[in-house]
C-alpha positions as a Markdown table, in Angstrom:
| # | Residue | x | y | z |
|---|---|---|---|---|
| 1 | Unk | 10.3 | 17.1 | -13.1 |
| 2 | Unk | 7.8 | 17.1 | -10.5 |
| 3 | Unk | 5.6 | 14.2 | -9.7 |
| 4 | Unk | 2.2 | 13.1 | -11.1 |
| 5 | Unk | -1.0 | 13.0 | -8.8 |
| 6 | Unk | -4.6 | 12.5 | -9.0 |
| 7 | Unk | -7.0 | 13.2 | -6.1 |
| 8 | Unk | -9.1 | 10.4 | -5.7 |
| 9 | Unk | -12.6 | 12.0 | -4.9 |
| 10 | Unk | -16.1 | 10.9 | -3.7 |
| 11 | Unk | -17.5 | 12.3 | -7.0 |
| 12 | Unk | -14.5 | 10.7 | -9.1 |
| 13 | Unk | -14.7 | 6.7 | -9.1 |
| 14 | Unk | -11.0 | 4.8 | -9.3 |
| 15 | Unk | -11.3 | 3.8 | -12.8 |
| 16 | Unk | -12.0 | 7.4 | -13.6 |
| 17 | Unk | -8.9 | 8.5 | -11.4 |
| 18 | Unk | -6.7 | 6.1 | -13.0 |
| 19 | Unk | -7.5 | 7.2 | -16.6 |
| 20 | Unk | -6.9 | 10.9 | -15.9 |
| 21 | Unk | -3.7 | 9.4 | -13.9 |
| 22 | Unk | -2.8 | 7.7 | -17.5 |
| 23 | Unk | -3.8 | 10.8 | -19.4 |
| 24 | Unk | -1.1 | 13.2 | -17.4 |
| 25 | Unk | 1.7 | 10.5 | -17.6 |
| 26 | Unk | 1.5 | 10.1 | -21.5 |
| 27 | Unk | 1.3 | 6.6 | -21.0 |
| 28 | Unk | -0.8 | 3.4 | -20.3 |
| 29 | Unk | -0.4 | 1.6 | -17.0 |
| 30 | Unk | 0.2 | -2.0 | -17.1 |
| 31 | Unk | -2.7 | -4.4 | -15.8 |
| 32 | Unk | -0.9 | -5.9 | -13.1 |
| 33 | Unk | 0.0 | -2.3 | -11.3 |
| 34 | Unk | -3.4 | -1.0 | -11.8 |
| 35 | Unk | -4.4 | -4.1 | -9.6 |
| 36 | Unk | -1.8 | -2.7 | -6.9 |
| 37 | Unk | -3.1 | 0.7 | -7.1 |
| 38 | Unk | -6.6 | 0.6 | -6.9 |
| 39 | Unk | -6.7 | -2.3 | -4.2 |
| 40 | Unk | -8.8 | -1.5 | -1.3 |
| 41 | Unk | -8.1 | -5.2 | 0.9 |
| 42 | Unk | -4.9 | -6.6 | 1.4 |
| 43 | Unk | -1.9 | -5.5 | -0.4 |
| 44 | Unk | 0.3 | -8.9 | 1.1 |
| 45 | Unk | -2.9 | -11.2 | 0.0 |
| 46 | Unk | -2.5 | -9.6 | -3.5 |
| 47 | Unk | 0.7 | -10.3 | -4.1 |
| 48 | Unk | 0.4 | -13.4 | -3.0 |
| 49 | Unk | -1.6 | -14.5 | -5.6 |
| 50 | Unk | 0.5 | -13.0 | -8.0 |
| 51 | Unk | 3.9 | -14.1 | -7.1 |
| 52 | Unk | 2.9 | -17.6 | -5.7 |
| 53 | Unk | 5.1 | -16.9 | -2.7 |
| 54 | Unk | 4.0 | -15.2 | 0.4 |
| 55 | Unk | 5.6 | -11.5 | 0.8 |
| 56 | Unk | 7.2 | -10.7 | 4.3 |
| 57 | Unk | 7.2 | -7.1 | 5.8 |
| 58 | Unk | 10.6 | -5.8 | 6.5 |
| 59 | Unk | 10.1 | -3.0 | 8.6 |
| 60 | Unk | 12.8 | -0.2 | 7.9 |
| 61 | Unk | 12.3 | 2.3 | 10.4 |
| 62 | Unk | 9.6 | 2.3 | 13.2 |
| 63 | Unk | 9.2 | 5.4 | 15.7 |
| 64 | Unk | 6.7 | 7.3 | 18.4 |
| 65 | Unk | 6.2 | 10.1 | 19.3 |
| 66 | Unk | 3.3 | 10.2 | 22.1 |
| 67 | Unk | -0.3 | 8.9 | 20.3 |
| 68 | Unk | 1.7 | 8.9 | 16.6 |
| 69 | Unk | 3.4 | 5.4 | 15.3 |
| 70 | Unk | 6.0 | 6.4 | 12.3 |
| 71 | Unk | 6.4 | 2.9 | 10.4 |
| 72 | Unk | 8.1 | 2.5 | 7.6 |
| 73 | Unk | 8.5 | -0.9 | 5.6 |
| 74 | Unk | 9.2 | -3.0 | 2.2 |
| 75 | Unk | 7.2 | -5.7 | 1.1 |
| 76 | Unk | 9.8 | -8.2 | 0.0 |
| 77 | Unk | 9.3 | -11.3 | -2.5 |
| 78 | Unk | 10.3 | -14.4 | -0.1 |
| 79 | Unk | 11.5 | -16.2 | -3.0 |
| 80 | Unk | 13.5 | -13.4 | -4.5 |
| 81 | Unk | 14.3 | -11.1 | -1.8 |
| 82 | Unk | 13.0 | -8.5 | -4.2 |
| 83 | Unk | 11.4 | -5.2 | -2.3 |
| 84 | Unk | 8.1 | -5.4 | -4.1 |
| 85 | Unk | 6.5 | -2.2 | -2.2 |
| 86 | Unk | 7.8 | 0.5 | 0.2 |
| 87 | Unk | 5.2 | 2.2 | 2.5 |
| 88 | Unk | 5.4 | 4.7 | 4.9 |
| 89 | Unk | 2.7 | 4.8 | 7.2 |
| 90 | Unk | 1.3 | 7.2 | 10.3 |
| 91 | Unk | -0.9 | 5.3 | 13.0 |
| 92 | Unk | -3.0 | 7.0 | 15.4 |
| 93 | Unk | -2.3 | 4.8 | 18.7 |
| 94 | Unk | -5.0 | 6.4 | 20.5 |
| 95 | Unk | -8.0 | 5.2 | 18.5 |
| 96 | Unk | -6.6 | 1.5 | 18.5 |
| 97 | Unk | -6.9 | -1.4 | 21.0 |
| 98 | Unk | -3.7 | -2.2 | 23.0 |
| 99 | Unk | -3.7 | -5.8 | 21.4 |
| 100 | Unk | -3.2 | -4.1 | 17.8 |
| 101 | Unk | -0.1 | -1.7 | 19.2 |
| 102 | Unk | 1.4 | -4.3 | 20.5 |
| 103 | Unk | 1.1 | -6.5 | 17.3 |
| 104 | Unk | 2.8 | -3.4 | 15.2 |
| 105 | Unk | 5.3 | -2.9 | 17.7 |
| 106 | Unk | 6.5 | -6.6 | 17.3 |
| 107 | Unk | 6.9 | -5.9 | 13.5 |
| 108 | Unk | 6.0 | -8.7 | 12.3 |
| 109 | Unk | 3.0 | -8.1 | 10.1 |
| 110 | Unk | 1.8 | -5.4 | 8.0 |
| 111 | Unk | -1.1 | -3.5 | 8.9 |
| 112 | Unk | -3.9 | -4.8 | 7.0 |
| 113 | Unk | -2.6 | -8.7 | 7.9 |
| 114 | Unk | -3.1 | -7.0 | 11.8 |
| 115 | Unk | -6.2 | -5.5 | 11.4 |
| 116 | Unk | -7.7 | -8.2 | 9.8 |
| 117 | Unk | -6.6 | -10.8 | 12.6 |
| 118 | Unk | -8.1 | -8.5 | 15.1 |
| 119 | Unk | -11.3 | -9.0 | 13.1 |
| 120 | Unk | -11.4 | -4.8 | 13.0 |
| 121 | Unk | -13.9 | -3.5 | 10.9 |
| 122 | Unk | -12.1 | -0.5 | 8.9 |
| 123 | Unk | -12.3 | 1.4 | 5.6 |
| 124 | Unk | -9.6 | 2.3 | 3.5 |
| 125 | Unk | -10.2 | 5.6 | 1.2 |
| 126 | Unk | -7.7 | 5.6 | -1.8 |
| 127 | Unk | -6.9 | 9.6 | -1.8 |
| 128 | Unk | -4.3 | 10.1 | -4.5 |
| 129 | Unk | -3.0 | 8.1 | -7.5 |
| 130 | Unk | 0.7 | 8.7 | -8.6 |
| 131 | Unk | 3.6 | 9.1 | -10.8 |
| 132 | Unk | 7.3 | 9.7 | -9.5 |
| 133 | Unk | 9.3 | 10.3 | -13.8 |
| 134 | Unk | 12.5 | 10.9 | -11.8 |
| 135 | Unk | 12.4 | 7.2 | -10.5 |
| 136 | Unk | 9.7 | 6.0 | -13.0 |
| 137 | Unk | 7.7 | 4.6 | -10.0 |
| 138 | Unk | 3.5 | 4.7 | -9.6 |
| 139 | Unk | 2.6 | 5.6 | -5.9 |
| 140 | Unk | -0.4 | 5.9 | -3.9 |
| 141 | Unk | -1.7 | 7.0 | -0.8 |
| 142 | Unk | -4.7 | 6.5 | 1.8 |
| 143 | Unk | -6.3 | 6.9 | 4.8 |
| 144 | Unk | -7.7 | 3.8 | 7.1 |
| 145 | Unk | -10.7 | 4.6 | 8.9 |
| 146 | Unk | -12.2 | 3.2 | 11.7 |
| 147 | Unk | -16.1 | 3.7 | 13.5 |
| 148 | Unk | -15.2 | 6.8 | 10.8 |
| 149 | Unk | -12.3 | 7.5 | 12.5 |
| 150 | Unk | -9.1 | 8.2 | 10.3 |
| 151 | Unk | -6.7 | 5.7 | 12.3 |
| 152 | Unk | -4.0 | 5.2 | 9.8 |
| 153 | Unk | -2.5 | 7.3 | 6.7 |
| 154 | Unk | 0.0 | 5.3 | 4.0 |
| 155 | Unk | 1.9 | 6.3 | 1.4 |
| 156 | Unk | 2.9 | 3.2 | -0.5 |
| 157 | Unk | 5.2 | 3.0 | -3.5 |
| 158 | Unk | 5.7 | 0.0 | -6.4 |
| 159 | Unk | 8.9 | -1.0 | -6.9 |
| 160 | Unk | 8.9 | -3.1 | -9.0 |
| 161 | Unk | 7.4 | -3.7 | -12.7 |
| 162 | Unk | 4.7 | -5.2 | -14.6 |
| 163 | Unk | 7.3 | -7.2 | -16.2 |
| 164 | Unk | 9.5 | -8.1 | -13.5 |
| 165 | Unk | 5.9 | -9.5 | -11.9 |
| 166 | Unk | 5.1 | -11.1 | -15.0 |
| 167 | Unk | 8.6 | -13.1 | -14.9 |
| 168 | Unk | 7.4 | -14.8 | -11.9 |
| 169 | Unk | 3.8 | -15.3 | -11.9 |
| 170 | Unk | 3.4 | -19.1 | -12.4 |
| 171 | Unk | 0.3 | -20.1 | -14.0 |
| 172 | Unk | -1.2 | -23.3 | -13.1 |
């Protein structure tokens, strides 16, 4: 069976995009993914909060090839070791500063954590919502922009569950 998508338009909002997301799945999708989905900051900050630990980026495979940075990378649980996220992402060297490159290629930090250090002004367009039945995950992906230039494309997939969050969030 074939993946699940929605195209996130201008003319369709995110709420709406997620409902039509829910109606082709057959299912609701719990609260705390939708917050993972449809978030347009910091992916790290957000799990943060959530978790009450601060996630690390593990970076799995980084490559270039000329003016094009392959990265790809888990968000991991620092308390758990749990992969949280896995995202695959395509970075346009040529319309970034030479401080932010260098920041990636220490791999360290993940993209938004960089970007927002380097105090860049950017804009991230949700494109697709998703549904993966053969591994029961909910995926997305989006386009960074910068001065309206696209400067970086991710595909990022949840791996974990609403209830596997759930057993960890601590509620003070």
């Amino acid at each position: 069976m074939l993946s699940t998508r929605v195209r996130v338009t201008e003319n369709r909002r995110i709420v709406e995009s997620m409902i039509s997301l829910e109606a082709k799945m057959g299912k609701r999708i719990p609260l705390l993914s939708k917050i993972l989905l449809t978030d347009t900051g910091i992916l790290e900050d957000k799990l943060h909060i959530i978790l009450n630990s601060v996630p690390f980026v593990q970076v799995i495979k980084q490559t270039e090839s000329g003016q094009l940075i392959s990265r790809q990378i888990y968000l991991v649980d620092t308390n758990s070791n749990k992969k949280l996220v896995y995202a695959h992402s395509y970075i346009r060297a040529s319309y970034l500063p030479l401080k932010i490159i260098d920041q990636i290629k220490c791999k360290k930090l993940g993209l938004g954590r960089i970007m927002l250090e380097s105090h860049m002004e950017i804009h991230k367009e949700i494109l697709t919502l998703g549904y993966d039945p053969r591994n029961d995950k909910l995926f997305r992906s989006y386009i960074i922009y910068n001065k309206r230039r696209p400067i970086i494309k991710v595909k990022e997939v949840i791996l974990v569950t609403d209830d596997e969050l759930s057993g960890v969030v601590v509620l003070k």
